[in-house]
C-alpha positions as CSV (number, residue, x, y, z in Angstrom):
1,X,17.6,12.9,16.9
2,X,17.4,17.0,17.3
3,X,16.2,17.7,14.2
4,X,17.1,21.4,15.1
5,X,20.6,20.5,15.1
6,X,20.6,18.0,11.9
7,X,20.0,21.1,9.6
8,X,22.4,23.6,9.5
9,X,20.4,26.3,7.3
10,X,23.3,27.8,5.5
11,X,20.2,28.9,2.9
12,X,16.7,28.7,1.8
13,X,16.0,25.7,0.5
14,X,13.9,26.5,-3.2
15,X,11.4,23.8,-4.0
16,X,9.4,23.8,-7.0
17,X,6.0,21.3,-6.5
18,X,4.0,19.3,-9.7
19,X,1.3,18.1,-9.3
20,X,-0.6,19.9,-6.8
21,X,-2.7,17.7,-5.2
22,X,-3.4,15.9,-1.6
23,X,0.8,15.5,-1.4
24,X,2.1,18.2,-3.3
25,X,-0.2,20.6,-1.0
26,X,0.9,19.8,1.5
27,X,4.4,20.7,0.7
28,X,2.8,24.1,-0.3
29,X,1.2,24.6,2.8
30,X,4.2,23.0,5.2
31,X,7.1,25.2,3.2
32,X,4.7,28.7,4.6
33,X,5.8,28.2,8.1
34,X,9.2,27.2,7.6
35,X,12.3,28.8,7.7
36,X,14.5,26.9,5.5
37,X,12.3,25.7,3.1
38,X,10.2,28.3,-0.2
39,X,8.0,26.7,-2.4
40,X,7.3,29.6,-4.3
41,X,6.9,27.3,-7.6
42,X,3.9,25.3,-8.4
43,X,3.0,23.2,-11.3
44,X,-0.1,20.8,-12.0
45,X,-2.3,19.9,-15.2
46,X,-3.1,24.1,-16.1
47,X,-1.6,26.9,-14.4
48,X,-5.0,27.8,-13.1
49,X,-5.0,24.7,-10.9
50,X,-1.5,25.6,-9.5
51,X,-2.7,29.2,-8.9
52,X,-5.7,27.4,-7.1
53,X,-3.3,25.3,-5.0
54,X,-1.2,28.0,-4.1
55,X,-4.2,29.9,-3.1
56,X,-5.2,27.2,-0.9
57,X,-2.1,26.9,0.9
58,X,-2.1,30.5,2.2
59,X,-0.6,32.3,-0.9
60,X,-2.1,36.0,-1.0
61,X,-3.9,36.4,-4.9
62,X,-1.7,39.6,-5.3
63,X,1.8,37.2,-4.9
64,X,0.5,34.5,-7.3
65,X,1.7,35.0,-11.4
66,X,-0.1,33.1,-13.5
67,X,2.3,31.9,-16.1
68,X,2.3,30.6,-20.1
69,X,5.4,30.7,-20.8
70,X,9.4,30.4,-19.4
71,X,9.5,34.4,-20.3
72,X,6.4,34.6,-18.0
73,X,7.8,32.1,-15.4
74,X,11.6,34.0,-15.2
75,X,9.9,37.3,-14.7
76,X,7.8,36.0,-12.5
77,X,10.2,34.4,-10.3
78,X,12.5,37.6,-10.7
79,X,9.5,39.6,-9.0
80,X,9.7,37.7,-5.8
81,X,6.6,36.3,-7.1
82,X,4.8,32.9,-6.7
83,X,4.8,30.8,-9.9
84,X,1.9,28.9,-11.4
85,X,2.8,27.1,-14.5
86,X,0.9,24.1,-16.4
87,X,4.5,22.6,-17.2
88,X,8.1,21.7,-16.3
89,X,9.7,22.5,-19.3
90,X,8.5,26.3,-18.4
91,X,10.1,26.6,-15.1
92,X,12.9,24.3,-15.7
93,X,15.5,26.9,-15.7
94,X,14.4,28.8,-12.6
95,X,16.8,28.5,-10.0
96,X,15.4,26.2,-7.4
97,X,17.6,23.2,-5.9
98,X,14.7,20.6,-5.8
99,X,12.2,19.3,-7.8
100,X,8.7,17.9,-5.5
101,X,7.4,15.1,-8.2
102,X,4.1,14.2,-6.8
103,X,1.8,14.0,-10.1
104,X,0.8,10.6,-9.5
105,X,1.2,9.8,-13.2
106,X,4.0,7.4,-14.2
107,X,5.0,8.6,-17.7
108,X,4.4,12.6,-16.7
109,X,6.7,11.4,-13.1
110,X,9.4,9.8,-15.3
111,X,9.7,12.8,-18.0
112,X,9.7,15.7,-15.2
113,X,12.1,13.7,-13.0
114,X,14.7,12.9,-15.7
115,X,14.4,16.8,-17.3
116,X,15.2,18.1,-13.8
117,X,18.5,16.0,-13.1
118,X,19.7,16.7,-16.2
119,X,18.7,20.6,-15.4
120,X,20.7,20.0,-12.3
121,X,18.2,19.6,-9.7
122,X,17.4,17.4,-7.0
123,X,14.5,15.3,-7.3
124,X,12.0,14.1,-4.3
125,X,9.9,11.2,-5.9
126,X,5.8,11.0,-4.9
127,X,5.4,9.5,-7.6
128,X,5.7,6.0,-6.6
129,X,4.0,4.3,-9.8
130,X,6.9,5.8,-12.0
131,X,9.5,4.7,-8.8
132,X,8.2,0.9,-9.7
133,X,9.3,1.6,-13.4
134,X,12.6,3.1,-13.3
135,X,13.3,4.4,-10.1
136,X,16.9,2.5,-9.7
137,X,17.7,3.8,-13.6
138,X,17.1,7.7,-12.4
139,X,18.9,7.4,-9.3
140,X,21.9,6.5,-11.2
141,X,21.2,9.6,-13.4
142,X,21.2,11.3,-10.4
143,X,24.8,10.2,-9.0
144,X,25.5,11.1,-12.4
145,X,25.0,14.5,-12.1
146,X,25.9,14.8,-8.8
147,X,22.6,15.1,-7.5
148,X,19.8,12.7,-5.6
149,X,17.0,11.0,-7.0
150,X,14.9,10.1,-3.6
151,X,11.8,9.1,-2.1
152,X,10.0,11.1,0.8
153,X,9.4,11.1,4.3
154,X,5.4,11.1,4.4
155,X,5.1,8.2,2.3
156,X,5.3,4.7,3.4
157,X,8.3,3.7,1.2
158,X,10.5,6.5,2.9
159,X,8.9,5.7,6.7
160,X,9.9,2.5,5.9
161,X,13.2,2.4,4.4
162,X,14.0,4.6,7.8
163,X,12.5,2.0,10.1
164,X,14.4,-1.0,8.5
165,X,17.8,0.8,8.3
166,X,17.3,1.9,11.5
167,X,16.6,-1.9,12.9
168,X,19.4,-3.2,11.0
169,X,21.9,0.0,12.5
170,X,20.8,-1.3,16.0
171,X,21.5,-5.4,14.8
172,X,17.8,-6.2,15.4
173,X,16.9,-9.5,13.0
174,X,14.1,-8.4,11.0
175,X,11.1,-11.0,10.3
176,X,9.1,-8.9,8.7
177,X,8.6,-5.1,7.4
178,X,5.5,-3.6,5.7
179,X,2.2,-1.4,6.3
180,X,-1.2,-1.3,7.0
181,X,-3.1,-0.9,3.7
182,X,-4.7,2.6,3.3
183,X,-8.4,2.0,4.4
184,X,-9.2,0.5,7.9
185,X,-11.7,-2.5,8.1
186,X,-14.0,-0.6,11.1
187,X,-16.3,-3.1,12.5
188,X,-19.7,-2.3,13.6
189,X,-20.5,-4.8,15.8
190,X,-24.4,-3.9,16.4
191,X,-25.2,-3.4,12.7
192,X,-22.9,-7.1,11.9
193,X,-20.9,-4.7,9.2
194,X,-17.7,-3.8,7.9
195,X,-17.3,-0.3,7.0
196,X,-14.0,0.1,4.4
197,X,-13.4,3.4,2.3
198,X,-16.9,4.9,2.8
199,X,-18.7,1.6,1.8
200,X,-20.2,-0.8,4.5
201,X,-20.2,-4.4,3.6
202,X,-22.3,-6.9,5.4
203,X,-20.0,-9.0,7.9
204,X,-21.4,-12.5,9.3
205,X,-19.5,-14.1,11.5
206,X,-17.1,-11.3,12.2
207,X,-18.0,-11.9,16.1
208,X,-16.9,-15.4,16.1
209,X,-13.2,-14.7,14.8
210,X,-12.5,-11.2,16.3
211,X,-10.8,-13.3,18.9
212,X,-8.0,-16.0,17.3
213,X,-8.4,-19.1,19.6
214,X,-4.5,-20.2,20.9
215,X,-2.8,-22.4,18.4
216,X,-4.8,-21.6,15.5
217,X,-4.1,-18.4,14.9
218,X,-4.1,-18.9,11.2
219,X,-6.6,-20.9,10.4
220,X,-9.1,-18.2,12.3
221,X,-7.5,-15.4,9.9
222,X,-8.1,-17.0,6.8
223,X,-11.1,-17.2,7.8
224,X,-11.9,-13.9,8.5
225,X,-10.6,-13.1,5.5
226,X,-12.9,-15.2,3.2
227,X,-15.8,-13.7,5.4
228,X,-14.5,-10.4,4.4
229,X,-13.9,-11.6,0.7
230,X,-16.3,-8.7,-0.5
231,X,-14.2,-6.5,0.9
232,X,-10.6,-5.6,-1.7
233,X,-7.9,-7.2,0.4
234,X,-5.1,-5.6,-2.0
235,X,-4.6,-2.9,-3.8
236,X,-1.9,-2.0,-6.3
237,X,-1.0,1.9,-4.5
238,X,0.0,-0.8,-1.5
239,X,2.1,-3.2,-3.5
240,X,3.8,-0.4,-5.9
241,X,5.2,1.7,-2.5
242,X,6.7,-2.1,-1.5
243,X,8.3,-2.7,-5.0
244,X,10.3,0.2,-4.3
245,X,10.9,-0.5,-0.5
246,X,11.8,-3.8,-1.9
247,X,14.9,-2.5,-4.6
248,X,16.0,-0.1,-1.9
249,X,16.5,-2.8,0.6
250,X,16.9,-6.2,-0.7
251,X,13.5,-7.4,1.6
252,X,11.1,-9.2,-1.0
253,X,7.4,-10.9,-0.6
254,X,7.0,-14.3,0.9
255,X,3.8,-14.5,-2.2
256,X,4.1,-12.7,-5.1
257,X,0.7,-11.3,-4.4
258,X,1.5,-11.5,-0.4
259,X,-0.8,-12.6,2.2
260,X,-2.9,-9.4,2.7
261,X,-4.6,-10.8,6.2
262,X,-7.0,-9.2,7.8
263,X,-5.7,-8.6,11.3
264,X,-6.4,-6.1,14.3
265,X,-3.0,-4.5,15.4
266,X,-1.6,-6.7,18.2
267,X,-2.0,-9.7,16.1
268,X,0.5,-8.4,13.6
269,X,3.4,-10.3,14.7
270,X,1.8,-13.7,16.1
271,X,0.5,-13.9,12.5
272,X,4.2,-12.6,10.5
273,X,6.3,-14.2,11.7
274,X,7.9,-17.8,10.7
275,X,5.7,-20.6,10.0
276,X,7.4,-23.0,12.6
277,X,6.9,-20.3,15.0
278,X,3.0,-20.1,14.5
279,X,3.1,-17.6,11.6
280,X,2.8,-17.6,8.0
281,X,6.0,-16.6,7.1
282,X,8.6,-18.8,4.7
283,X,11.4,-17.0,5.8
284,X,13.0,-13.4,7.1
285,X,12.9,-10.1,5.9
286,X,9.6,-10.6,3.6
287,X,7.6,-7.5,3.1
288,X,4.0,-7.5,3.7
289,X,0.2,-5.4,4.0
290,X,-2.1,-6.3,6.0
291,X,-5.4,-4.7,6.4
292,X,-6.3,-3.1,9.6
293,X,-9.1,-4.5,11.4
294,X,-10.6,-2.4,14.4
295,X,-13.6,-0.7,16.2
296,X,-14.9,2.5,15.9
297,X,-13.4,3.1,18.8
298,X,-10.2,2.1,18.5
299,X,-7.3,3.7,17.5
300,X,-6.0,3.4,13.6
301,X,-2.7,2.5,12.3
302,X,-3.5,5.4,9.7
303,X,-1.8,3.9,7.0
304,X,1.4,3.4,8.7
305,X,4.3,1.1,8.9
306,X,6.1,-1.3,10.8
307,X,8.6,-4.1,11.4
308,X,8.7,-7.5,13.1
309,X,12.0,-8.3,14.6
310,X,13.0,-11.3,16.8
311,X,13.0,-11.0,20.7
312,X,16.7,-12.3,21.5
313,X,16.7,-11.3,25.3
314,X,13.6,-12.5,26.7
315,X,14.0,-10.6,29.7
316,X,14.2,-7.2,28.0
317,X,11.5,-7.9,26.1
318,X,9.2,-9.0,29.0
319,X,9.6,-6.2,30.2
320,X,9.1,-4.6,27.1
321,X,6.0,-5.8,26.9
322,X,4.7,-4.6,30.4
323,X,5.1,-1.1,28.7
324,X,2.7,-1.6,26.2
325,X,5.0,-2.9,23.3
326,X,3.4,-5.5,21.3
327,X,4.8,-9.5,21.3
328,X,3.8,-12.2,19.5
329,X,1.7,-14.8,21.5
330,X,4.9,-17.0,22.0
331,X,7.3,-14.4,22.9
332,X,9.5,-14.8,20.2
333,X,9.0,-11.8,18.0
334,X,7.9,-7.7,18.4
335,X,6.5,-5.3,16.8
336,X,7.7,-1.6,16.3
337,X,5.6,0.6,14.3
338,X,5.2,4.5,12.9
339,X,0.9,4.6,13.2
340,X,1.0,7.6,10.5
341,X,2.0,9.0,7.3
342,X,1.5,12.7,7.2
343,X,1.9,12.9,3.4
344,X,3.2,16.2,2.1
345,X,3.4,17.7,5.1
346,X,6.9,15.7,6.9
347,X,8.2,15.6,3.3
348,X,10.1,18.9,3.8
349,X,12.6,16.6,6.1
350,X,13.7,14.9,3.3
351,X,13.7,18.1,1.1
352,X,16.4,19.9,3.3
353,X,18.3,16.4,4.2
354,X,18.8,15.9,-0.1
355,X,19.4,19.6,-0.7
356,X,21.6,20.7,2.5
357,X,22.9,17.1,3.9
358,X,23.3,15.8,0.3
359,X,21.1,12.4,1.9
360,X,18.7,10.6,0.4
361,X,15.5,9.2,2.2
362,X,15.6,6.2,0.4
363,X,18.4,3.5,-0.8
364,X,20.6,5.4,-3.4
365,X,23.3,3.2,-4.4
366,X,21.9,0.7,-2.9
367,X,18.9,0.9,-4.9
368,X,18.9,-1.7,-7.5
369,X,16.2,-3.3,-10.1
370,X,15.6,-6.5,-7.4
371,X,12.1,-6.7,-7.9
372,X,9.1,-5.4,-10.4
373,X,5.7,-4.2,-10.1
374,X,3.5,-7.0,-12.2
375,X,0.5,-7.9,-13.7
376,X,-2.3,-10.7,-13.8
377,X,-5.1,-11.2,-15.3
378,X,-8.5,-11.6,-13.2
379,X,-10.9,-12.1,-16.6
380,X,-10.2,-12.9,-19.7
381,X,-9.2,-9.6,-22.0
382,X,-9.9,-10.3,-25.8
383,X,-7.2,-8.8,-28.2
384,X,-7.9,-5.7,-29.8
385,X,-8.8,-4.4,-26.1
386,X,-7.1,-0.9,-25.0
387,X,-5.3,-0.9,-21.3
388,X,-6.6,2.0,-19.0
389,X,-5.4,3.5,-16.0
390,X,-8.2,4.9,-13.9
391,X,-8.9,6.3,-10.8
392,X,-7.4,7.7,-7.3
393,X,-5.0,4.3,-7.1
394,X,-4.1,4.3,-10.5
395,X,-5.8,0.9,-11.2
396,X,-6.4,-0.9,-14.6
397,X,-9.8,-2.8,-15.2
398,X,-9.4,-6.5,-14.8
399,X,-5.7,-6.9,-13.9
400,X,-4.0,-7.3,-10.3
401,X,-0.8,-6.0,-9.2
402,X,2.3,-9.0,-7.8
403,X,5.9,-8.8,-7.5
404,X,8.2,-10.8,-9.1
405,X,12.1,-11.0,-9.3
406,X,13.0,-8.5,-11.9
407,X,13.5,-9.2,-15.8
408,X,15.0,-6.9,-18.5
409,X,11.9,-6.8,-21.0
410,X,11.5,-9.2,-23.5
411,X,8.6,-11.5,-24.9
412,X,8.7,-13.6,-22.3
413,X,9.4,-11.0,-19.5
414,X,6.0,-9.8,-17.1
415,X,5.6,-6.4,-18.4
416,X,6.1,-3.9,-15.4
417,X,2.7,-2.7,-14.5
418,X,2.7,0.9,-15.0
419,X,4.3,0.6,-18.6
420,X,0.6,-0.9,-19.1
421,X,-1.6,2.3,-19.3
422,X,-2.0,2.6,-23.1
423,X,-1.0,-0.3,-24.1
424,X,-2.7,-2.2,-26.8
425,X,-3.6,-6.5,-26.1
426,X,-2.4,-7.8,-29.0
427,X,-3.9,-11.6,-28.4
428,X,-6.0,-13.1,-26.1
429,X,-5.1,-13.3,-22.5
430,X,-7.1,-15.9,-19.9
431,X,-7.8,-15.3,-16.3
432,X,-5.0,-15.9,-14.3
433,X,-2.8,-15.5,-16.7
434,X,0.4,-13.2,-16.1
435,X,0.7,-10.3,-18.6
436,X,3.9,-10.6,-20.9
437,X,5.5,-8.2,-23.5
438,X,4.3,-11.0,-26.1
439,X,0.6,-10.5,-25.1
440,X,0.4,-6.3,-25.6
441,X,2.2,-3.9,-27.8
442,X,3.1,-1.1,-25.1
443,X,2.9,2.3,-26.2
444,X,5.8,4.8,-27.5
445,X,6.2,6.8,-24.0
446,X,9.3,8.2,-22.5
447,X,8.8,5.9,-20.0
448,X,9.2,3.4,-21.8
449,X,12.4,4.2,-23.3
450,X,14.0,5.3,-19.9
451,X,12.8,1.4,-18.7
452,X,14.7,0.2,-21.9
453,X,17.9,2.8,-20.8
454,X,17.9,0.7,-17.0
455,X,17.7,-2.5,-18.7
456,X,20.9,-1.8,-20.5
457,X,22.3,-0.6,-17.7
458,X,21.9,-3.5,-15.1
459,X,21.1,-5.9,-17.2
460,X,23.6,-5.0,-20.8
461,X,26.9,-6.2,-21.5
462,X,28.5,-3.1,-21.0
463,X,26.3,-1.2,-18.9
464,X,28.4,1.8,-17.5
465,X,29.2,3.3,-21.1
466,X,25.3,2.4,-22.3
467,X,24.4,5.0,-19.4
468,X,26.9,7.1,-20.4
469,X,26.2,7.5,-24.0
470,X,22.7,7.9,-23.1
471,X,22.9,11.0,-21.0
472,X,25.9,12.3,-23.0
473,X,23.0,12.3,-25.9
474,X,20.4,14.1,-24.2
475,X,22.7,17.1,-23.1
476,X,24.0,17.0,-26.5
């Protein structure tokens, strides 16, 4: 594709960023060298910080206004002025086309994304971990109001959405579809360690299965992973960004809290693919992480994402392979991968495809409540015991993340995981033991309510006019 052609820039695309971290940043930094993209807007936790971003991505001091207030923020925009606000609701009304969500926190993500369809903007989801909650309920507000709700290219759920539609465009039968989780397992083979994330773990045996022997491929890889056991071999940012690949495209896990192996890059599809050919796979199209295992010397997969598809014409794919492509051991399935994510910085592609093309990056109508974003216990968590979310990945203290068919909530239902931050366990829950609605009383969040607004609407008795009543009463 000539990109150069795709975008016919009839105008400047107006973006306004919150949350200006790693991802929104970029999207700062990316928009000052483009032609047919401003960011001139800029929102995170004080206005300070936005200024701070803004500075960082090449914003003279003298251009940057400092803003309290919407008064503030319209004169500010009316100046020709950069805008650093501490809050949507103050630059709501400024006249940009598409709202940059990349806060990282799921009730803030699900407020600021339903104010600014309903303000008539676009909206270019980051935040994945309100995505998992209600992503398919706001991109039905968005059709709404005749605008897109969408993922973005420089996250994996975007790259990947692209790569699937694009294997299933060209007919390719896909085995498998997934990523490599976000930290590399670098092996040190003269010190008998595994460095991951900064932190080196001790690794005996490693040198014994870096090699899997012909014919038992798996049996080597679960090994390896039990060696590497000190190591996390999940994490919930991974599984979150595949609940929403997952309602975008219909693809679902082959385990709730899937495999996870440990495997160096051209062992990828020996391992995923079906169990009678050699792999651990149940069936087709099952998403799935795996950890990247490597020396320091070898090159990463950076985070980035792939598919396994089946090798119909073995002479095409022999030669294939004789150009560096990646088959399975037997022949019978590929690889084809993206080796990067480039986070805020490719995001502008999907900026001026929603604003200018009027195309999403992800599954619009196709996006549907398939799958949700869960929780289990790993200790036992006495009543009375608060729920936080902590950290860089969003993570609660003694709960892992699965995916499981989706449920409207009710006592019974597993609560989706990032309705969980605040919530209040209301009885005893064991290890191993799935959180329900009956186990925690979830706090009063407007996250909440807009999970409550998609259950109507996929899962009610008459879910068009429930939707409809429900935006209908917000305008009003």
């Amino acid at each position: 594709m000539n990109y150069l052609q795709h975008f016919e820039i009839k105008k400047v695309v107006e973006a306004c960023v919150a949350g200006a971290g790693d991802f929104g940043r970029g999207v700062l930094r990316q928009a000052r060298g483009m032609e047919g993209l401003a960011a001139r807007v800029a929102i995170d936790v004080t206005p300070e910080r936005a200024a701070e971003a803004l500075r960082f991505s090449g914003v003279p001091d003298a251009e940057i206004m400092v803003c309290h207030s919407s008064e503030e923020a319209a004169k500010a925009w009316q100046s020709g002025g950069y805008v650093a606000a501490g809050s949507f609701e103050h630059v709501q009304a400024l006249p940009f086309d598409i709202l940059v969500e990349s806060t990282g926190i799921p009730e803030v993500g699900g407020r600021y994304a339903e104010a600014a369809l309903l303000a008539g903007k676009h909206v270019g989801i980051a935040t994945k971990e309100t995505e998992s909650v209600v992503g398919p309920y706001l991109t039905r507000l968005a059709q709404r109001h005749d605008r897109l709700f969408t993922p973005m290219d420089g996250d994996q759920p975007s790259l990947l959405i692209g790569l699937v539609t694009w294997a299933r465009t060209l007919g390719f039968e896909i085995i498998a579809a997934g990523k490599s989780s976000e930290y590399d397992f670098v092996w040190d083979e003269a010190a008998g360690s595994v460095l991951c994330n900064g932190v080196s773990y001790p690794a005996p045996g490693l040198a014994e299965l870096w090699e899997l022997p012909e014919g038992a491929e798996r049996e080597a890889v679960e090994a390896r992973g039990k060696a590497l056991a000190a190591i996390p071999q999940i994490s919930v940012p991974d599984l979150c960004e595949m609940v929403n690949v997952a309602n975008a495209t219909g693809l679902g896990p082959d385990l709730p809290e899937f495999h996870a192996m440990v495997l160096r890059t051209g062992e990828v599809p020996t391992l995923l693919d079906l169990e009678t050919h050699g792999g651990v796979l149940r069936g087709n199209e099952r998403l799935e992480v795996f950890n990247c295992l490597r020396r320091p010397d070898e090159i990463s997969f950076a985070g980035g994402v792939f598919i396994v598809v089946r090798c119909e014409d073995p002479h095409v794919w022999s030669l294939l392979r004789d150009k560096g492509h990646i088959l399975s051991r037997s022949g019978n399935c590929a690889m084809i991968y993206l080796p990067r994510h480039l986070l805020g910085l490719e995001a502008p592609i999907s900026l001026l495809d929603a604003v200018l093309n009027g195309r999403t990056s992800g599954g619009g109508q196709a996006t549907t409540p398939k799958f949700d974003l869960t929780a289990r216990a790993t200790q036992a968590i006495p009543a009375g015991q608060r729920l936080e979310m902590r950290g860089h990945h969003r993570h609660i203290e003694g709960l892992r993340p699965e995916i499981h068919p989706a449920a409207a909530l009710s006592p019974e239902a597993k609560v989706p995981f990032y309705l969980l931050p605040g919530a209040e366990v209301v009885r005893d829950i064991a290890p191993n033991q799935p959180i329900t609605l009956a186990d925690v009383a979830l706090p009063d969040s407007r996250l909440h309510q807009l999970r409550q607004e998609q259950d109507r609407l996929f899962h009610g008795q008459d879910a068009t006019s429930t939707l409809r009543e429900s935006v209908d009463s917000t305008l009003d």
